[in-house]
Every structure is written in structure tokens, then in C-alpha cells.
N, C-alpha and C positions, 0 to 999 in steps of 0.2 A: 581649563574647563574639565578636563578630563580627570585631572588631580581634586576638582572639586566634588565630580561625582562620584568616585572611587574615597570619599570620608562618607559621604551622605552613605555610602552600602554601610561603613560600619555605623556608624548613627541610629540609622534608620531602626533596628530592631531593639536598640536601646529606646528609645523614644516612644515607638510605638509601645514595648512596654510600661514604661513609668507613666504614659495617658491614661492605657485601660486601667492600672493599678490607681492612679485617679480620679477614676470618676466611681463614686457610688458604688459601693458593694452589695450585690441583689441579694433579694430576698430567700435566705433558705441558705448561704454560703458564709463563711464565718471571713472575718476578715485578711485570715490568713489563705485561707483554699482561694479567696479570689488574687491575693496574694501568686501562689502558687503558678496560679491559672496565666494571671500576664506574664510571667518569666517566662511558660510555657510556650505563650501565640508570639511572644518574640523569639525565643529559640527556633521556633517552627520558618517563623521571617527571615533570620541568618539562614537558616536551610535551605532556602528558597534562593536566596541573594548570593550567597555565600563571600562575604564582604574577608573569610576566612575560610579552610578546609572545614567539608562540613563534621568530618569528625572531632576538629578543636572546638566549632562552635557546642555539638553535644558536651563534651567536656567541659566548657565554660558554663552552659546551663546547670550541668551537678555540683559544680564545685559551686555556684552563686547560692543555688537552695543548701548545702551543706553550711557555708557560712551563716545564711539567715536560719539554720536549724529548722525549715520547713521541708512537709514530703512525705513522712514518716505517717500523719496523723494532720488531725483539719489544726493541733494546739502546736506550739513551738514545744522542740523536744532535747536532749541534752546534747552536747556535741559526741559521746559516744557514740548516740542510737543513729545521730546526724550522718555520718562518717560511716557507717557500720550500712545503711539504707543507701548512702551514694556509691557505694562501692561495689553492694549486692547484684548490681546488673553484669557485670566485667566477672563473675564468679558463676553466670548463669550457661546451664549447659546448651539453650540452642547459639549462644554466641561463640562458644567455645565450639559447636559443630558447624557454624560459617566459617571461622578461625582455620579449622583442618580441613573445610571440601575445596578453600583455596591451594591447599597441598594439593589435593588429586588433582585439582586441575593444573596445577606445576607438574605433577608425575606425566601427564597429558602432554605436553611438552617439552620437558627432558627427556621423557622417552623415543621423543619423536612418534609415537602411536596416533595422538589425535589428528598428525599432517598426514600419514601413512592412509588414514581412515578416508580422511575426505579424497586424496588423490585416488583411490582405489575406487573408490564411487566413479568420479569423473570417470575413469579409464574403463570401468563397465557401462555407464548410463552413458552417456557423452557422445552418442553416434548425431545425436541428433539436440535440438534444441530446448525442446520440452523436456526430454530426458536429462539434460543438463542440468536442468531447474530442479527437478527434482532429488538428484543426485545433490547439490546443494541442503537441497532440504532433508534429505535424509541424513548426511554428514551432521549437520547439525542435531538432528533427534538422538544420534548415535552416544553423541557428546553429552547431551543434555541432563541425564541422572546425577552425572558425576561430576557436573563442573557449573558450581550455584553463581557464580559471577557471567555474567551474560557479554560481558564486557570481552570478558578473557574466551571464552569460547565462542562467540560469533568476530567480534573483532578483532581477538588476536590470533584464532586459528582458523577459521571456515575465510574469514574475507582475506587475508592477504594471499590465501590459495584462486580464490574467484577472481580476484583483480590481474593475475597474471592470464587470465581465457580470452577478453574480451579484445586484445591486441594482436591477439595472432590470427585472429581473424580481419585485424584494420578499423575494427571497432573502437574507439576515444571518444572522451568526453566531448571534444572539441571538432571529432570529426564522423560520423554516422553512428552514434550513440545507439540508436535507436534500434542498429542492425543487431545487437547481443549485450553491450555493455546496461542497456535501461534495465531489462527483463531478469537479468542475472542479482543485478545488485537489488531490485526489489524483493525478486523471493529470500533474497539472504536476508534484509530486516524483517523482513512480513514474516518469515518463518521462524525466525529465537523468537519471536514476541508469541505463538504458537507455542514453541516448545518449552518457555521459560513460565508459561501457566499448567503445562502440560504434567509437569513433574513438581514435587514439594520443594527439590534438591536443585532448580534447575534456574533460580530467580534467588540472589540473595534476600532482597527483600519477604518473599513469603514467608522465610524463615522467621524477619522479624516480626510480621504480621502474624503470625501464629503467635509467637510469644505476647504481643500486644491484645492478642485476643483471649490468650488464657489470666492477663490481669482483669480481664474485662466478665473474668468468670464464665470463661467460654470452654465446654470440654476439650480436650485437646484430640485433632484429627491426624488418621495414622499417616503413614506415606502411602500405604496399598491403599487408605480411605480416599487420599488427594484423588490418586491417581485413578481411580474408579470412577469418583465424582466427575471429573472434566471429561471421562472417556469418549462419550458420546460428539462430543464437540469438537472433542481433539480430533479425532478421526475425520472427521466432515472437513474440518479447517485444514488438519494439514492435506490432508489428499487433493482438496480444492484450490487450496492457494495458488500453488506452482500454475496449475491450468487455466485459473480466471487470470492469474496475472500474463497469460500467455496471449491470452485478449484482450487485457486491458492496455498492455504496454506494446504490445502486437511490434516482436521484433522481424524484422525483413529477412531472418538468416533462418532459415528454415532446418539444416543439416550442414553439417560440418564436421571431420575425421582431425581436426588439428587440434581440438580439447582430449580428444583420445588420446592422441600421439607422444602430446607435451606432458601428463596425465603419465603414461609409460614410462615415459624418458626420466621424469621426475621419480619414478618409482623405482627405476634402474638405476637411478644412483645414489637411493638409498642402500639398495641391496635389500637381501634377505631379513630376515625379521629379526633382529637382536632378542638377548636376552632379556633387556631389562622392559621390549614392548612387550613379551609375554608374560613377563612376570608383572606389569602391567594391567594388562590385559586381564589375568588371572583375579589378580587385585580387585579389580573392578566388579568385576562377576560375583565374587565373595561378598563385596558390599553391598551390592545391590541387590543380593538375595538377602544378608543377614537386614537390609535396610524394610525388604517388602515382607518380612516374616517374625519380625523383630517383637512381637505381640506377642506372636506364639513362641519365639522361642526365648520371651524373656531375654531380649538383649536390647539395652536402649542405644538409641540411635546416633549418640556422640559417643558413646563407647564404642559401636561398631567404626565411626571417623579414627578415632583414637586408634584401634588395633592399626586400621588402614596405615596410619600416616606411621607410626612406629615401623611398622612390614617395609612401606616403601624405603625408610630411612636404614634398615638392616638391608637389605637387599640392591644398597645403592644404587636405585630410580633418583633419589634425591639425597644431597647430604645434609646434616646437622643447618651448614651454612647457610644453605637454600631456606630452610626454614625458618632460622633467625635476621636471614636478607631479604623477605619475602613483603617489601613495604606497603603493598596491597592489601596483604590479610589483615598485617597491624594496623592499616589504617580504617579497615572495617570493620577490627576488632572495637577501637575504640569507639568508632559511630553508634554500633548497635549497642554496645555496651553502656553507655549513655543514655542511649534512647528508651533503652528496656526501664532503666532506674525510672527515669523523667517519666515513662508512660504508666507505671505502676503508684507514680504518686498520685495521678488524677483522681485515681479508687482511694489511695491513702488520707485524700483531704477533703473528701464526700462529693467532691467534682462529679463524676459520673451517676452518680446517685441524684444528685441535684438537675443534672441533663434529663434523666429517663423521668423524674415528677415531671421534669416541665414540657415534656412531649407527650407524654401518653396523653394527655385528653386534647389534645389535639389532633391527633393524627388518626385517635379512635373515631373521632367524630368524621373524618373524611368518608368513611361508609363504603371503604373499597374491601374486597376481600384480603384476607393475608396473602395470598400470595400473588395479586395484584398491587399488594405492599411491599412485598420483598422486590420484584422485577422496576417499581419504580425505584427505591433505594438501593439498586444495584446499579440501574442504569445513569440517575443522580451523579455516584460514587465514581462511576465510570468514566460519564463527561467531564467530570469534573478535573480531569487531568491535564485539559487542554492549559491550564493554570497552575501547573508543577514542570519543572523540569527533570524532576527527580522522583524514579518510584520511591524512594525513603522517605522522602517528604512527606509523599501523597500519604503512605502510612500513617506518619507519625502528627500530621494534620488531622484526618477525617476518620482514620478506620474507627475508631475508640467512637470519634462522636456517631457515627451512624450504628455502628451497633451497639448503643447507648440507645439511641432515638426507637431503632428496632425491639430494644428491648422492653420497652414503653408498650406496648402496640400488643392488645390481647389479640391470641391465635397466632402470632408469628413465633415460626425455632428458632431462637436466636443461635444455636450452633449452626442450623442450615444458612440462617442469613450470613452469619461472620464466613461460613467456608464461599459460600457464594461473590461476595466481596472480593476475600482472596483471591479465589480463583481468577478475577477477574485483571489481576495486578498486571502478569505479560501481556495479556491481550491487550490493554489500554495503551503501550508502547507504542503500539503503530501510529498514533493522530497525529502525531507530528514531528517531525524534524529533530526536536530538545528530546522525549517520549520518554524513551529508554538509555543504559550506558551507549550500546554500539550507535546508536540511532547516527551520531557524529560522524563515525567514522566512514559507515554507508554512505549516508549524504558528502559526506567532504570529496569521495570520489569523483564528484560534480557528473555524474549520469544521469543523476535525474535534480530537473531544474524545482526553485521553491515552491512553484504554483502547481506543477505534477505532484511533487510531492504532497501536499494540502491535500488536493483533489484524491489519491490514489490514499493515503492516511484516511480522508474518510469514506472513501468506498469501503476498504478493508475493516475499518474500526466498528463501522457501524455492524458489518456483515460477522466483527468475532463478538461482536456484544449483542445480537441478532439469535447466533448460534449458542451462545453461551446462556439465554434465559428460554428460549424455547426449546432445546433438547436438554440441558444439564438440571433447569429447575423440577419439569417434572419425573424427569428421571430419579433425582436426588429423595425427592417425594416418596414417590411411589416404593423405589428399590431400593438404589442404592444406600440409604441410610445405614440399613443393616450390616456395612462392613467399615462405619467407624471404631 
């Protein structure tokens, strides 16, 4: 039975392709763009299922339009132009700067600085419970600029530090949970899902949501623009988190000196601060000033990656090796590199052109104002996660079409709506369980059981998608626009 459902995963997105490509080709769509379009909502299907790595599935959807010589244009085109249009994505510079912030985030680790960071929190914050939580959360923020895999900085460096706390106080899954281990591991997902919207650099996915929005004929938003933009909500969410989950998960351990201690002990056998964390460390600072200033000082933002990750490989934070062993970045190099091609054909085959006729008088006719259009189409965009396991997917599903639809709709910005969306990508992590990368890994600690989890995903969800259209929309409005 098992062996039959594990064909049906690969099947299924073949199938469901060659139906839609099937039935009827609408009106307004030539027979190729609808062509196009089915290979596309099956590719999207594999993403979802992943009957294969999602990045061979992207790979398989360019190479199938590269052979059918569609993509390029709504007409079949020569296998040059074929082959030259499947390849243009993996040549694109925000993939190539996902490609190297998965370095910094290795430099984070080889150096040992990102465990140093979080222990050094515990060991200052840590007197007590709240203050634990926080200290979590702030490790995390700390990280956040410089390490766009969420996966790799909440689950490979902030939790295997947090999961050593909860035991030395007698705190287990399986045995008074509830006195430190519930509260701890909540604010550690509830908090990257904050900090991975918080920052441009901090969520691989928004990187390729930006990309997917500038084929969408979206201006392109700075990093000091992200990061302005969400500021207001940022703040509210993380400062709030730690404390409402202090009540919501209401741990029995009120104060405890053995998070301190262990925290110390951990830090005393690292020693003193090496070399390679301050040079590091130095690293860091240098990008992230050339990353927030890079407008004015005329230096684009995979360039300033690039200086990065050369420095760190001169200065042996990481060698040659590291970079060429690094199966993580290759395998997201290829995903988005995929994804970018596949998502630039929708525009290439009059696909999005043909979405925005056939929304705009509809959606004009609803008689809501624009920006009672933008907070439903966000919040739309939002729940609609509960139906992704994966922020790449969510992207490469819906971003295009909804600000396709937004772009239909007189009186709406459609760069205000596309950054709104974005913004929106970590915060929708929390709903459930699947959400996000770490989302697993938190949950698998078994602290908090499925039906807490559900209940406490939408307390949270709703309150960062809450926080996210009533402080950042009119903020966005009124102010902040001025510093895209």
C-alpha cells in the first residue's frame, strides 16, 4: 500500500498536468501559454508533494519547457533562444546571493560565533524564565541579517543550544513539560518566523519573492526599505512574543540559576574569543552596513555577498572545501534557480497579462476601498498557507497570481501590495506544524503536543497577521514609502 502511494506522489503532478493542458484553452491565452501554464500548476504540485527533491522537481519543469521550446514568448521559439531563457535563471544575481549568505551562515558556524552568541545571552538573561525567553529570542534576531536559511539558524544553531536548558532543571517531554521545556521551545519557533520577515536576508524565500516580483514588473525594494517597512510590527511582535507566550504556555518554573551556570560552563570551554570569531564578526558588520547602504554607496548586494564569502575563504573562517561541500546552498541554488526561469515565463507567455484582464472588473466592482483591497489580499495570501508546507511553494503558487489580481484593481500600488505580501512570508510560519523549515525540528522535541500546537500557531498567526496590516499598511502609506 505504501509502495502504491509513494507512485501515485510521482504521477499525480504529471496527471494533473496533461488534464488541465486538456481541457479547453480560454479565451485570451494562445494555445501554448496555456501550454506553459499546466507544466507550471504541476511543477507547483511536485513542490508541494515532493514525490522528488524539490529542487530536481524545478529542474525537471525547465528542462520539459526547454525541450517543448516554450517560455521565452506566448509562440514556440528556436532551441537556442529555448536553452539560453532555461538557463537565465541559475545566472541570476539574487540566486547567486542565496547561493553565498548560505556561506555566512557556515562562517556562523565554523567559527563557532553564532553558539558563542546565543550562550552569552542565556548566561546574561537567564536568571530567570522570562528572561530566558527572551534571550532565545534575541539570539535569534542577532543571527538573523546574515543567515537567510531559517532552517540553518533557528534549527541548527539557536535549538540545539535551547534543548540542552530544559533538562537541567527535570523539565522532558515526557515528564513536567510544561515547567520550562513548552515555553522555551515555543518562543524559539514563534520567534525566526518574526525574525525571518523581519530582515530581506533573513528568510531564503523573500529573496526569491522579490525576484518573482520584479518579473511581475514590481520595482525592486531596498534591504533598509524591507526593513523600515516591517519595523513597526517587528517591534510589537518580537518584544510581545516571549511575554504573551509566558502566559499562554504558562511554565510552573518561575526562576532558575542552572540556565546561567550551564550557559558559563559552556562558555568556559570554549575560551576566549578566537580569531577567526572576530574576524567574523568584523565580516558581518561590514555586510551589513555595505548591505543597508548599498544604494548610496552604489554597491549591489550580491556583490557585497561575494566580497563576503572570498574574505571569509582568505582568512580561513571556511575553506575552498566548505564551499564546494556545502549540499545545502547547491541544492537551493538549483531550486530557485528554476524557479526564477519558470516564474519569468508566466509574463513571457502573456499568462499574467491575461490574470490582471480577467480580474480587474471584478474585483473593481466589489466597491471596497484600495486599501481595504490590499489587507484582504494579504490576509487571503496569508491563510492560505495553512495548504503549503513549504514557504517556496507558497511563493511560487500564488505570489505572481495575487499581485497579478492586485494589479487589476484601480488605486492599489502594486509595489506596496507585492512588499506587503512578502513581508508577510515568516510570519505565516507559525500556523502550523509543516509552516516553516525549523517548524520540524521544534515540534519533534515533542514539548508541545499537535493540538497545542494548532491552538498556540493560531493564536500567534492571527496576532502577526493582526500586527502586520494595522501598523505596517498604514505606516507603509503614509511614510515609509519614501525610503524604497
Amino acid at each position: 500500500m505504501a509502495k502504491i502511494l509513494s507512485l501515485w506522489r510521482y504521477f499525480l503532478p504529471v496527471i494533473v498536468a496533461v488534464g488541465l493542458w486538456l481541457l479547453p484553452t480560454p479565451e485570451g491565452l494562445s494555445p501554448l501559454s496555456w501550454l506553459y501554464f499546466s507544466i507550471f500548476i504541476g511543477m507547483v504540485l511536485g513542490l508541494i508533494i515532493e514525490p522528488v527533491p524539490a529542487s530536481f522537481v524545478a529542474v525537471i519543469g525547465v528542462v520539459l519547457c526547454v525541450l517543448l521550446r516554450i517560455g521565452p514568448s506566448p509562440q514556440q521559439v528556436s532551441p537556442g533562444e529555448a536553452i539560453n531563457w532555461g538557463l537565465s535563471g541559475f545566472a541570476n544575481k539574487t540566486v547567486w546571493l542565496v547561493f553565498i549568505a548560505f556561506m555566512l551562515g557556515l562562517g556562523y558556524e565554523k567559527s563557532g560565533l553564532g553558539k558563542r552568541i546565543a550562550l552569552w545571552l542565556i548566561a546574561l538573561l537567564g536568571k530567570t524564565t522570562l528572561g530566558l525567553g527572551y534571550a532565545v529570542a534575541l539570539a535569534d534576531l542577532l543571527l538573523a541579517p546574515f543567515i537567510p536559511s531559517n532552517s540553518a539558524r533557528s534549527g541548527g544553531i539557536v535549538y540545539p543550544i535551547v534543548a540542552n536548558i530544559p533538562p537541567l532543571v527535570g523539565s522532558l517531554p515526557d515528564k513536567e513539560p510544561q515547567k520550562l521545556g513548552t515555553y522555551l521551545i515555543w518562543v524559539g519557533i514563534a520567534t525566526t518566523c518574526i525574525t525571518s520577515s523581519m530582515f530581506f536576508t533573513a528568510l531564503a524565500p523573500n529573496l526569491l519573492a522579490m525576484e518573482t516580483a520584479l518579473k511581475s514588473n514590481v520595482p525592486e525594494i531596498s534591504w533598509l526599505g524591507w526593513f523600515l517597512a516591517f519595523l513597526p510590527a517587528g517591534m510589537v511582535l518580537f518584544l510581545l512574543t516571549p511575554y504573551l507566550a509566558y502566559y499562554l504556555c504558562k511554565p510552573t518554573l518561575k526562576g532558575s540559576k542552572e540556565a546561567c551556570l550551564w550557559a558559563r560552563e559552556e562558555l568556559k570551554k570554549m575560551g576566549k574569543m578566537q580569531s577567526k570569531e572576530l574576524l567574523m564578526c568584523a565580516l558581518s558588520l561590514l555586510t551589513l552596513a555595505l548591505w543597508i547602504g548599498g544604494k548610496t554607496l552604489e554597491v549591489q548586494a550580491t556583490t557585497t555577498a561575494l566580497v563576503a564569502m572570498v574574505l571569509m575563504g582568505l582568512s580561513r573562517i571556511i575553506s575552498w572545501k566548505d564551499i564546494i561541500s556545502n549540499s545545502a546552498a547547491y541544492n537551493i541554488f538549483f531550486l530557485f534557480g528554476g524557479l526564477i526561469t519558470l516564474a519569468s515565463g508566466l509574463k513571457s507567455v502573456g499568462f499574467l497579462q491575461y490574470l490582471e484582464n480577467l480580474t480587474q472588473s471584478f474585483m473593481t466592482h466589489l466597491g471596497f476601498s484600495s486599501t481595504a483591497m490590499v489587507c484582504m489580499l494579504v490576509a487571503g495570501f496569508y491563510l492560505l498557507h495553512y495548504f503549503f508546507a513549504s514557504s517556496t511553494a507558497h511563493v511560487s503558487a500564488l505570489l505572481t497570481l495575487f499581485i497579478s489580481i492586485g494589479a487589476g484593481i484601480s488605486g492599489i500600488n502594486v509595489q506596496e501590495l507585492a512588499l506587503f505580501l512578502m513581508l508577510s512570508l515568516g510570519l505565516m510560519g507559525i500556523l502550523t506544524p509543516y509552516g516553516t523549515g525549523p517548524s520540524l525540528v521544534w515540534y519533534s522535541s515533542h514539548y508541545i503536543q499537535g493540538a497545542q500546537f494548532w491552538k498556540l500557531g493560531l493564536i500567534f498567526g492571527l496576532l502577526n497577521l493582526t500586527a502586520l496590516l494595522v501598523l505596517c499598511v498604514p505606516w507603509v502609506e503614509l511614510v515609509a514609502h519614501r525610503w524604497f
